[in-house]
N, C-alpha and C positions, 0 to 999 in steps of 0.2 A: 636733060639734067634738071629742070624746072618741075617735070612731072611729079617728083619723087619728094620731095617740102610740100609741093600742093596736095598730094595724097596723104603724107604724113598729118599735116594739119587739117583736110575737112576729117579723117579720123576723128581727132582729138575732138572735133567741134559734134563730131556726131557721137563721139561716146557720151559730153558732157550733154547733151542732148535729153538721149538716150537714160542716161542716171536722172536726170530733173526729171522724166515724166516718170519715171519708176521711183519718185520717192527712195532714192538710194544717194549720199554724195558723192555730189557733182562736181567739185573743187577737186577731192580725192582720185577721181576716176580719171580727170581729164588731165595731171597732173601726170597720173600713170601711164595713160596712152603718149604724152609727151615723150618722155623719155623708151617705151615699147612701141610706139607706134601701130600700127596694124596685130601684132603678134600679142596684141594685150585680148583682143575679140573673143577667143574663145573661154576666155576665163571670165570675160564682164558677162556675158552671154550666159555662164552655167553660174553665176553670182546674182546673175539677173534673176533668173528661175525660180533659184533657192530662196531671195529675197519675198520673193511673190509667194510663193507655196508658206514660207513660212506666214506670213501677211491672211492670207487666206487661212491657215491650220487657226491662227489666232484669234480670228476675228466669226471661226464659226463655233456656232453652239451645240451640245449634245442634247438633244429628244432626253426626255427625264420624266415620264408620267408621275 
C-alpha cells in the first residue's frame, strides 16, 4: 500500500521537473499531476510537444532575398 503515494508523488516531482526544463509552468503542472496523478502524462507529454513546436515556429525566420 506504500507503493502507490510513492509513485503518486515521484510523478508529480518528475512532472515539475520535466515542465522547469521545458520552459512551461512548473507550479501549474505539478499542481495538476497532484491531484491526476500518473493519468495527467499523456496530456503534459502532447502539451509538451506543442509548447516546443510552437517555441521553435517562433523563434525561426523566413529566407526573404
Amino acid at each position: 500500500m506504500l507503493m502507490v503515494p510513492v509513485i503518486w508523488l515521484m510523478v508529480v516531482i518528475g512532472v515539475y521537473i520535466a515542465a522547469l526544463r521545458s520552459g512551461m509552468r512548473a507550479l501549474q503542472w505539478a499542481v495538476a499531476a497532484l491531484f491526476t496523478g500518473p493519468l495527467l502524462l499523456p496530456l503534459f507529454n502532447s502539451y509538451k510537444r506543442l509548447a516546443i513546436h510552437r517555441a521553435r515556429v517562433k523563434n525561426a525566420s523566413l529566407f526573404r532575398p
